[in-house]
Structures are given as C-alpha cells and as structure tokens.
VEXMAR-870688 format. One record per residue (C-alpha): residue in one letter; x, y, z. Coordinates in steps of 0.25 Angstrom, whole numbers, padded with zeros to 4 digits. Layout:
N
[rec "A" [X Y Z]]
...
//
This chain:
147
[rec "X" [-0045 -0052 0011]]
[rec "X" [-0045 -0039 0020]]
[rec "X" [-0040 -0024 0016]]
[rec "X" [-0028 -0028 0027]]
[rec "X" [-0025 -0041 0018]]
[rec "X" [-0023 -0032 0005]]
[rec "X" [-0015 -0023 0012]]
[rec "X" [-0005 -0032 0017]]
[rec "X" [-0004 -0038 0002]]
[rec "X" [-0001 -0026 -0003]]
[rec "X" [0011 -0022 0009]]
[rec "X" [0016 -0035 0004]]
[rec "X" [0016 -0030 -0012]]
[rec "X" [0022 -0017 -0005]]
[rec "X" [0032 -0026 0002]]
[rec "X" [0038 -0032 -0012]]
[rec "X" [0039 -0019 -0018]]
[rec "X" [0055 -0016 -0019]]
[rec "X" [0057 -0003 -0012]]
[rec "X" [0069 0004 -0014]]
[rec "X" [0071 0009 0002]]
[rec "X" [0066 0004 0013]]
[rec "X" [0051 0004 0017]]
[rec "X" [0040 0002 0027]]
[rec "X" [0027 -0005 0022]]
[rec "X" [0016 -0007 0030]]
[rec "X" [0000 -0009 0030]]
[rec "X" [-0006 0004 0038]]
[rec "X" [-0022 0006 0039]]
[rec "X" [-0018 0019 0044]]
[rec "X" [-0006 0023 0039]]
[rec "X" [0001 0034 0048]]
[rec "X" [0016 0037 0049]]
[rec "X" [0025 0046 0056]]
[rec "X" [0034 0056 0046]]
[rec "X" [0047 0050 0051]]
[rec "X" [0041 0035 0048]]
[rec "X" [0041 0040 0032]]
[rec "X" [0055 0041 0030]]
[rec "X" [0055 0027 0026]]
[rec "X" [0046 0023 0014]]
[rec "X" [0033 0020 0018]]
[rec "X" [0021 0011 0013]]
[rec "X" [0010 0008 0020]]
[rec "X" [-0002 0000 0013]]
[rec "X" [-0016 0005 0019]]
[rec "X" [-0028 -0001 0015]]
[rec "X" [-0040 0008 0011]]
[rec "X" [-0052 -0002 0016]]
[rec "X" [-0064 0009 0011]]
[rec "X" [-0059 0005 -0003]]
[rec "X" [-0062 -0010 -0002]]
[rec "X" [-0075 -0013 -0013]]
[rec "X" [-0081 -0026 -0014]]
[rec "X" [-0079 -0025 -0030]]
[rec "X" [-0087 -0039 -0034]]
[rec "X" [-0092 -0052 -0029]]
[rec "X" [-0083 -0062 -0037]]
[rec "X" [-0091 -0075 -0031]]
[rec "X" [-0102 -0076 -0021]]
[rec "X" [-0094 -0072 -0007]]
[rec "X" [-0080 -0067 -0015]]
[rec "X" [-0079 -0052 -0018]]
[rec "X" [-0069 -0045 -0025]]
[rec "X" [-0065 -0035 -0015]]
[rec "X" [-0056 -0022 -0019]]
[rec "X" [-0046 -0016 -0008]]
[rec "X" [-0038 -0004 -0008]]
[rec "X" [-0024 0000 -0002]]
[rec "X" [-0015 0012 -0001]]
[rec "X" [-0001 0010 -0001]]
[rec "X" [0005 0024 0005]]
[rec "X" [0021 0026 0003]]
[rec "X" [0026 0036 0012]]
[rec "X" [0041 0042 0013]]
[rec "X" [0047 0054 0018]]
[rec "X" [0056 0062 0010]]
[rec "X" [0071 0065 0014]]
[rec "X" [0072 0081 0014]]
[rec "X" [0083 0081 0004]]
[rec "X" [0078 0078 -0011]]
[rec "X" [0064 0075 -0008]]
[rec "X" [0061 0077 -0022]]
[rec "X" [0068 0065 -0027]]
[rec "X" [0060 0056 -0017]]
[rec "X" [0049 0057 -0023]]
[rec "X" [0051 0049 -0037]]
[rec "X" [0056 0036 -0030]]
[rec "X" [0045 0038 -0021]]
[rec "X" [0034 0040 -0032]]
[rec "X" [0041 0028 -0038]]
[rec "X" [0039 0020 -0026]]
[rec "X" [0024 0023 -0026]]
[rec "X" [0022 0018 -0040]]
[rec "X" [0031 0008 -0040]]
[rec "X" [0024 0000 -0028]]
[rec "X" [0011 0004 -0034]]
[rec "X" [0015 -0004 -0046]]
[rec "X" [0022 -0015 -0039]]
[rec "X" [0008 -0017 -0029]]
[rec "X" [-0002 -0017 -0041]]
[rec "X" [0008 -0028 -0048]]
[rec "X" [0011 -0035 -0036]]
[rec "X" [0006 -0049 -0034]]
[rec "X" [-0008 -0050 -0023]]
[rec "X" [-0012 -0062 -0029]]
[rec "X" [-0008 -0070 -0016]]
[rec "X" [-0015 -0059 -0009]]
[rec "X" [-0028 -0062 -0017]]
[rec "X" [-0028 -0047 -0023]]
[rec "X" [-0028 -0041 -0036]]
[rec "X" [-0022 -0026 -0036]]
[rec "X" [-0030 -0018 -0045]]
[rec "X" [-0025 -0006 -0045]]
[rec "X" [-0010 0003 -0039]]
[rec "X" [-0011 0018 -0039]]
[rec "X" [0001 0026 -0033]]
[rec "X" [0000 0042 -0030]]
[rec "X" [0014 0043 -0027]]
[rec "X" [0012 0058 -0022]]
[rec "X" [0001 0056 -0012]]
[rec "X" [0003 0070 -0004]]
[rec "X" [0008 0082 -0010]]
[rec "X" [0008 0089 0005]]
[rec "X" [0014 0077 0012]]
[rec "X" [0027 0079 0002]]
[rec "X" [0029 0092 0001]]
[rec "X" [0028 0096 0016]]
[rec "X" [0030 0083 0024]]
[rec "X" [0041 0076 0014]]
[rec "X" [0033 0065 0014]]
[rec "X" [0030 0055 0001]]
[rec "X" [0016 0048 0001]]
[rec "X" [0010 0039 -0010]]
[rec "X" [-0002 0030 -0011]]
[rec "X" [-0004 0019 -0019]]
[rec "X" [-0018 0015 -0019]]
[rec "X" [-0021 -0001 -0022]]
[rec "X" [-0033 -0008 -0026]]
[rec "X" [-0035 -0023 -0025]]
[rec "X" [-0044 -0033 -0027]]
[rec "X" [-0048 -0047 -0020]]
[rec "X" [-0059 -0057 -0018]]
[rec "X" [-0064 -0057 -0004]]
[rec "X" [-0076 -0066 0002]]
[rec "X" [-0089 -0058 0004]]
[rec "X" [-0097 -0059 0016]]
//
C-alpha cells in the first residue's frame, strides 16, 4: 500500500461523510486554489509522505508502516454575518474528524490511530481574506512487504 493508496481511502471515508451543503472533495499533493473556487466548501486530502515510519517488522518481509494525511476544509465566507459561519463550519471540522477516525478502512487494510482537528488553522487568512481554513491531521497504520 502506497501514501496514494491511503489517501484515496480516506476521500472515500470523506465521501460518506453527510454534509449539509454541497461540496468538492478531492486528493491534491499540492493543494492550490483560486479565491473565487472557495466559495463552495472545500476538502482536499493531501498526503504528508515525510511522516511515513516504518514502526515494526510484524514477520520476516511484513512491516508495520505508519502514514500520515492532512484533510484541509477550506470555505469563503459571505460578507454579511461572517461571524455566524464560523460555528457550522468549526462543527464541520470536527465532526468529519470524528466520522474518519470511526470510519471503517478495514477493506482498505488500515487501522486509523488517531484524528486531530484545528478548526481555526489561520488567524490572518480569516480576518483579512474571509477565508476559513481547518486541518485535520490523520494517522494510520498498515502492514506493508519489506524489501
């Protein structure tokens, strides 16, 4: 199983998350956006292959490999009320955060460890741009052949 492999499990889990608007999901290694793209609710799945450990060798040429990903939710704010965008958005962010570390990889051959959510990533990017950003960092765990 590759970085690429866990990355499209998890926009799968990302996938069956019930979102109450309408949103884009997609796997990015680089993930850049125009502002005007942002006014519908975006998640993008990145993997973060300088993570990756090689935690243990289960059996002789089986390793127990660890992977991280970034899930990044993205959305511009309307100009009117922007305070009371933030809650369902913040909710968002740690509701799917919830629903990926319970979601079922066994088909996938992964174990989720562990879901974090920073629902406010940047500060700046809100105040001056409009723009809500949250990361939810994931670790998972899956047995992959040695060389």
């Amino acid at each position: 199983m590759s970085i690429s492999d866990v990355a499209a499990a998890v926009v799968v889990a990302v996938q069956a998350f019930q979102f109450n608007e309408t949103v884009i999901v997609e796997q990015k290694f680089r993930p850049r956006r125009e502002r005007t793209e942002l006014a519908t609710l975006t998640v993008t799945v990145v993997p973060t292959p300088s993570e990756n450990l090689v935690r243990d060798r289960v059996t002789r040429g089986l390793n127990q490999v660890d992977y991280s990903i970034d899930i990044g939710i993205q959305k511009l704010l309307d100009t009117t009320e922007e305070e009371s965008q933030l809650s369902p958005l913040a909710a968002i962010a740690e509701d799917l955060s919830g629903h990926v570390f319970n979601y079922d990889f066994s088909s996938s051959e992964l174990e989720c460890l562990s879901a974090s959510a920073a629902p406010f990533l940047d500060h700046e990017q809100l105040s001056t741009n409009r723009l809500f950003q949250s990361v939810i960092r994931v670790q998972f765990s899956t047995l992959k052949s040695g060389a």
